[in-house]
BATIDO-553936 format. One record per residue (C-alpha): residue number from 1; residue in three letters; x, y, z. Coordinates in steps of 0.001 Angstrom, whole numbers, padded with zeros to 6 digits, always signed. Example, Ala and Ser with C-alpha at 12.3 -4.5 7.8 and 13.67 -1.06 7.14 Angstrom:
<balos>
@n 1 res ALA px +012300 py -004500 pz +007800;
@n 2 res SER px +013670 py -001060 pz +007140;
</balos>
This chain:
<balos>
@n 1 res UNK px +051957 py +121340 pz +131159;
@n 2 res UNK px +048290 py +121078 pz +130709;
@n 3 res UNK px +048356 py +117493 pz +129653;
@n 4 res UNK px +050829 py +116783 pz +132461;
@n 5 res UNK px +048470 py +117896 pz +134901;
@n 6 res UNK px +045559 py +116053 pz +133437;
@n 7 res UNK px +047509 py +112564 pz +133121;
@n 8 res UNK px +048476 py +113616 pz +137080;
@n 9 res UNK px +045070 py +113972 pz +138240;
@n 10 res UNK px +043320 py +110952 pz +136339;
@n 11 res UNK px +046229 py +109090 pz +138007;
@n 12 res UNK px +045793 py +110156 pz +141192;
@n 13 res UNK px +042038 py +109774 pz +140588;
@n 14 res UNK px +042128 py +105786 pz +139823;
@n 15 res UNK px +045124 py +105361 pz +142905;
@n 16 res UNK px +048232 py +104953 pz +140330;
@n 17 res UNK px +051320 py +106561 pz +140112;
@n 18 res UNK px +052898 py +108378 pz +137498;
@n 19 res UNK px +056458 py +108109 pz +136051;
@n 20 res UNK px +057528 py +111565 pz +133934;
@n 21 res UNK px +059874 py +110430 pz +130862;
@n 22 res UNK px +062234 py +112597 pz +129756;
@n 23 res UNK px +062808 py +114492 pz +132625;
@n 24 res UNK px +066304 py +116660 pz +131854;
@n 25 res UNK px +066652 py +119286 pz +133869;
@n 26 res UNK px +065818 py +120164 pz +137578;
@n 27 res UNK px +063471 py +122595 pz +136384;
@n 28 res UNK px +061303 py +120175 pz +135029;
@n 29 res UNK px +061375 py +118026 pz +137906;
@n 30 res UNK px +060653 py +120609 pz +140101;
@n 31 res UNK px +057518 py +121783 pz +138350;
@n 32 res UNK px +056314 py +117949 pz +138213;
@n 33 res UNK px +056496 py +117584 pz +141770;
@n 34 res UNK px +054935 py +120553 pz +142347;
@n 35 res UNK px +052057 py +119511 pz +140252;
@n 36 res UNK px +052167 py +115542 pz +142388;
@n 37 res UNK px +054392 py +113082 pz +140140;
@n 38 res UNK px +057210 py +112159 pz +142245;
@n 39 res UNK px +058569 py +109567 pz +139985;
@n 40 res UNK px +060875 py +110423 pz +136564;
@n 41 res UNK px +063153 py +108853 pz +133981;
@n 42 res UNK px +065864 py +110999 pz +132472;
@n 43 res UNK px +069521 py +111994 pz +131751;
@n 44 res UNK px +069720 py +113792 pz +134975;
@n 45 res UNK px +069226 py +110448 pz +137163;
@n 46 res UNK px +071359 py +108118 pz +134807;
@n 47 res UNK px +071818 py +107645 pz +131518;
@n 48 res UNK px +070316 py +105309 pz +128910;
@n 49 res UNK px +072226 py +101312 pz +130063;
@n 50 res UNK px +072118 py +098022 pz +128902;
@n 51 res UNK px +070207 py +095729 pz +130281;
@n 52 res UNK px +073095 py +094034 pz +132241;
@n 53 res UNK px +074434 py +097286 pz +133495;
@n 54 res UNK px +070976 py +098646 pz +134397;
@n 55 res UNK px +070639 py +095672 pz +136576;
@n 56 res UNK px +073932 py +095650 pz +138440;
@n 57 res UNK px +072989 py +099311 pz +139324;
@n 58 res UNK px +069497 py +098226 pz +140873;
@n 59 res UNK px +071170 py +095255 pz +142493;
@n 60 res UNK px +073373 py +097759 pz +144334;
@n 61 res UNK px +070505 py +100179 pz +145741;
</balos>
């Protein structure tokens, strides 16, 4: 969590924003956004997709 929050904060400190990898549980989500990073990849929000597939999911949102 400590390197979280550092990688968070120099973020925040230079105006960027942060994607969390391997979110996979609310849990963890829930203590990221606590700490400011409002932006995750992980099982819980899809699964790993091909290329094609990942695509006609972002062409429908």
């Amino acid at each position: 969590m400590a390197i979280a929050r550092m990688v968070i904060a120099l973020a925040d400190s230079m105006a960027l924003a942060v994607i969390a990898e391997g979110v996979e549980n609310e849990a963890q989500r829930d203590l990221l956004a606590g700490r400011g990073c409002h932006n995750y990849q992980g099982y819980p929000f899809s699964r790993a997709l091909p290329a094609q597939e990942f695509e006609a999911v972002m062409a429908r949102v």
